[in-house]
N, C-alpha and C positions, 0 to 999 in steps of 0.2 A: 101383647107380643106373644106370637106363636112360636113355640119351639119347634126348631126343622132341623134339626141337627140329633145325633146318638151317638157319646162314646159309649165302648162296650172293652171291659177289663178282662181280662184271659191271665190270673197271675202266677202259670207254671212256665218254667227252665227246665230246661236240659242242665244247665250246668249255670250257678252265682256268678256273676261276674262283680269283679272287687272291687264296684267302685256303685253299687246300684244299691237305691235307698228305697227304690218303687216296692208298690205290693205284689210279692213273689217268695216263690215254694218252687221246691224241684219238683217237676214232671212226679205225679205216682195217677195211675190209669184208674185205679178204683174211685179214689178221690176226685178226680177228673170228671171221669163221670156221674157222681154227686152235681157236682158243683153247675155243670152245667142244665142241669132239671134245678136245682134251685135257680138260677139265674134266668131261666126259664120264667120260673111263678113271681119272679122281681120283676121281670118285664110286662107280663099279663097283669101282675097287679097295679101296673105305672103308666103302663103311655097308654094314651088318649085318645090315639086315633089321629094323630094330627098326621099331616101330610111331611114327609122326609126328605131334605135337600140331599145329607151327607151323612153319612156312616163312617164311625172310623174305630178298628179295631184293633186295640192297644195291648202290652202288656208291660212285664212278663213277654213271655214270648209265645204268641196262637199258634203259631208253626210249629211250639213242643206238641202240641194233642195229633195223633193218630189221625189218619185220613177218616176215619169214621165219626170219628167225634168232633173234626172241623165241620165236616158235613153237617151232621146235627147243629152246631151253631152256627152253621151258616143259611139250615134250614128258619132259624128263630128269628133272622131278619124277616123271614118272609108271615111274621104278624103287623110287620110295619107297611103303613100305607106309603109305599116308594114308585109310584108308577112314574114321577117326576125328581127320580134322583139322577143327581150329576155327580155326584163323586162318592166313592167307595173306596175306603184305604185297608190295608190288612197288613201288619206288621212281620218281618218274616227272618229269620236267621238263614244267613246263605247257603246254612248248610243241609237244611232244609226243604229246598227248595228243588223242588223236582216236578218232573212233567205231569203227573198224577195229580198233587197237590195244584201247580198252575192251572189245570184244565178244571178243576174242580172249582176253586176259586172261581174261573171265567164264567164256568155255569149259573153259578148263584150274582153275577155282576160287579164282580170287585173287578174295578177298572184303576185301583191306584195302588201299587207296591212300596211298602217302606221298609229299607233294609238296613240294619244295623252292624254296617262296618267296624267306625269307632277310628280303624287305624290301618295301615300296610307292615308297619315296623313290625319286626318279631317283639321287641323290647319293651314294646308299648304293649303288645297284644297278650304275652306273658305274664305282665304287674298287672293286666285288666280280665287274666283267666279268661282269655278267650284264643280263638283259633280259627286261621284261615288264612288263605292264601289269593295275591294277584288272580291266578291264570284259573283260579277254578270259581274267584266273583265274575270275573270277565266270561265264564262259558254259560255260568246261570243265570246271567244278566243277560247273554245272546239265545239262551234257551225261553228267556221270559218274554222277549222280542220276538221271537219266531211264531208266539202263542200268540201274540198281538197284546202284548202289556205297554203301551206306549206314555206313561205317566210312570217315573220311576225314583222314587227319594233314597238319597242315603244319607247316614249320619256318618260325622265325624266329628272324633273327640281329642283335642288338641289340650298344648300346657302341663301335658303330665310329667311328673317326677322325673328331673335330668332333661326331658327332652329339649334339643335343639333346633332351631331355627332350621335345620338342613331336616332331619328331621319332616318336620311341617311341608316343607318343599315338596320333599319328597313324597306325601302324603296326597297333598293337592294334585300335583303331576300325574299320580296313578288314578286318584277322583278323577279328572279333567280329562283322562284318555277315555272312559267308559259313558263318558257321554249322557250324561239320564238329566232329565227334565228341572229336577230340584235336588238341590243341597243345604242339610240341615248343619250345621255346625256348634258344637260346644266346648264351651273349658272348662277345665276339670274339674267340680269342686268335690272337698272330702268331705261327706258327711256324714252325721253322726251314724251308728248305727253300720257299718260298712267293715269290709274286712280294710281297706287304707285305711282308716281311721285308728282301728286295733292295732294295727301295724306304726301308728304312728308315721306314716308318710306324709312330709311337708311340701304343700304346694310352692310352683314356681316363681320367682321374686314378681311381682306387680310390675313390674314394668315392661319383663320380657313378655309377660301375658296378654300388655295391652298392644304390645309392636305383633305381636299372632294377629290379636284381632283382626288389626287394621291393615296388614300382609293378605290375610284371608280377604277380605273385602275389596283391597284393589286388585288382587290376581283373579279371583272370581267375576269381577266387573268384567275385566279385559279379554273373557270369553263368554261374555254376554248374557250375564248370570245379574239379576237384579236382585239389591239389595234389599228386601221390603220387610225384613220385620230385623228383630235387633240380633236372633240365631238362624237367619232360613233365608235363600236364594235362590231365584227361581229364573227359570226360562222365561220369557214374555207370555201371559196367557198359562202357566203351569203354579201361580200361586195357590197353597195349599188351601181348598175353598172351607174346608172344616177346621182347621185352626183359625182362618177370618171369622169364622162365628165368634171364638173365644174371645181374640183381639178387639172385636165391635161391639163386642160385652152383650153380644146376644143370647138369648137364652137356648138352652140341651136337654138332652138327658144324658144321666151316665148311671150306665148298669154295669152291674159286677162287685165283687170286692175290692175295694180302693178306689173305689172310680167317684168323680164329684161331679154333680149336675146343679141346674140354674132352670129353674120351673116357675112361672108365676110370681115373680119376685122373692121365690125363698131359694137362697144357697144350700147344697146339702153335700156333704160326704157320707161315705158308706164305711161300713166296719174295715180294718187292713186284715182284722183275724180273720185268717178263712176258717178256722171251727165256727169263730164267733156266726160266720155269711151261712156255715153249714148248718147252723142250726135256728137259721132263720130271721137270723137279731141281725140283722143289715145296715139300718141306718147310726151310723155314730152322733152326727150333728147336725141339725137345720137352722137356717135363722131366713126369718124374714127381714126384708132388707127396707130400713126408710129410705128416702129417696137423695138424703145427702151422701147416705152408702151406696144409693144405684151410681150418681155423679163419681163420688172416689174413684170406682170401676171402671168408669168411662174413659178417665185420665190415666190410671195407672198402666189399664191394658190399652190405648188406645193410643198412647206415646212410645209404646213397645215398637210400633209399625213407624217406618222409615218416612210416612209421608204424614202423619199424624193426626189429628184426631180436624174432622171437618166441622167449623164454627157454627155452619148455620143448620148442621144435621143435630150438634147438641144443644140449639136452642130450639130447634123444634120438637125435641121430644124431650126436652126439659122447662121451656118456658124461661129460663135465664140464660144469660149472658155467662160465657166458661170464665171474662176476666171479672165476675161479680159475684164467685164463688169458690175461683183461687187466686190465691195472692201472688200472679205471674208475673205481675209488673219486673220483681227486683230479678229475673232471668232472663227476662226480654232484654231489658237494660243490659244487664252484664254479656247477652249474646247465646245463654245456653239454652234459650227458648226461642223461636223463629217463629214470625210468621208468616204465609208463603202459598199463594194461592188460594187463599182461604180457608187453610189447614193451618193450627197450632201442632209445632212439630220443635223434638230435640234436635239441637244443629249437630249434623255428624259428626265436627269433633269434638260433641260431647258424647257420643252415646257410647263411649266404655263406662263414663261414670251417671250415665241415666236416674240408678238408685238413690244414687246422694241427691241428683236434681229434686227427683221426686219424693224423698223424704222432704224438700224445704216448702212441697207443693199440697202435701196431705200430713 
């Protein structure tokens, strides 16, 4: 199996937000500029030549670096053999995001925008150290459109601390009027290492958590937003094609500090310390993977996806039967495992509690 895919980690801010455990450092330009010539010699020294479906450029936030220095990394794509890519993501803070920066992006082919809302609430936006307003996502959202950005994701971060169910409403409502192609959605968690965490902020009772979910899910339905993986919702035809790599447990690369790739059967992460990335010591962990660990992978990420994992596709590139390898039966039985077109799939009103399913299944 050929890897067609590349994430690529960018892990400076402008500003922490309090609730992010990803690998990131505030914005500093000198640094920056390191990091991107080593990230550089990471790429020259790893990929292979192979041919490129999908780019996706993650952070941190890529929209903190200078229009000169996105340039430069957006120049480093073009070591990649992409004469047959179809999707290109770049992740972008809306505040960010201006005519210069979008024209530039356009230049180099990034044909897919992922914007990092979170929220509308000031209250919400406040406890998450961030900042922004309705009227000015909605004008760079019609300034990205006039560029011809016609693929456009946002996230939204739901379940935080006190929040209420009006709240959420009111959340969706203001999502649902700017119209973009996908919706990523999360809930909150606090983790280690975060300023909630130091703050000791306790998340919202379990139950209201799980009526968000399923709130989310049927008001998104109802404006024709498909539900296909277990955080993400898409227009028809707007599924994100480079997270399906992950989901189909296809193999990537991932460049950068903190970034994880899947090569030839070996899993690897890279260093989070950016001294450690700057001074060359990159890789943290690899493991080659036996083939009852490719299977795990197959299941764990592949039940993620609303329509679930296709029977006769995992015995073709396994040679076994998926019920002669996990012990399904006692979920089938009980109902929180379906089968359905020839897909092994979690039945939706299981899939708040997914993990527990699949802790009984690996």
């Amino acid at each position: 199996m050929m890897p067609s895919s590349i994430y690529i980690h960018i892990p400076f801010c402008k500003n922490i937000c309090s609730y992010c455990d990803f690998c990131k450092v505030l914005y500093n330009s000198e640094w920056a500029q390191v990091y991107l010539k080593k990230l550089e010699m990471e790429i020259k020294e790893n990929y292979m030549g192979e041919e490129i479906r999908t780019i996706y450029i993650g952070g941190g936030t890529p929209s903190a670096l200078s229009l000169k220095e996105v340039e430069y990394l957006l120049n480093l794509t073009n070591l990649f053999h992409k004469d047959n890519l179809e999707e290109f993501t770049f992740e972008c803070n809306i505040e960010d995001i201006k005519e210069d920066l979008l024209l530039l992006l356009k230049k180099y082919g990034v044909n897919r925008l992922s914007i990092g809302i979170e929220s509308f609430d000031p209250d919400n936006l406040k406890l998450m150290h961030r900042n922004l307003n309705y009227d000015e996502v909605k004008e760079k959202i019609a300034l990205a459109r006039s560029l011809g950005f016609d693929n456009i994701n946002l996230d939204l971060i739901y379940a935080l601390p006190h929040e209420k169910m009006k709240t959420l409403k009111n959340d969706l409502k203001y999502l649902l009027s700017l119209k973009v192609e996908h919706i990523s959605t999360y809930s909150l968690m606090i983790e280690d290492n975060t300023y909630l965490k130091y703050q000791k902020v306790y998340s919202i009772p379990e139950e209201l958590d799980e009526e968000m979910y399923f709130y989310i899910g049927d008001v998104l339905k109802k404006y024709g937003y498909k539900h296909y993986e277990v955080s993400n919702f898409a227009l028809p035809g707007y599924e994100s094609k480079h997270n399906l790599v992950y989901w189909y447990n296809e193999e990537y690369y991932g460049f950068g500090c903190g970034a994880s790739g899947y090569i030839s059967g070996v899993r690897y992460d890279n260093t989070r310390s950016l001294s450690n990335y700057l001074k060359g010591d990159i890789r943290l962990n690899k493991e080659l993977l036996a083939k009852e660990d490719i299977m795990e992978y197959e299941l764990i990420l592949g039940l993620r996806l609303l329509k679930g994992i296709n029977i006769r596709h995992f015995y073709e590139k396994f040679g076994v039967n998926i019920q002669d390898v996990f012990n399904i039966k006692p979920s089938l039985k009980n109902k929180e495992l379906l089968y359905e077109d020839g897909y092994l799939k979690i039945n939706p009103d299981y899939i708040y509690v997914m993990n527990e399913i699949l802790r009984k299944l690996v």
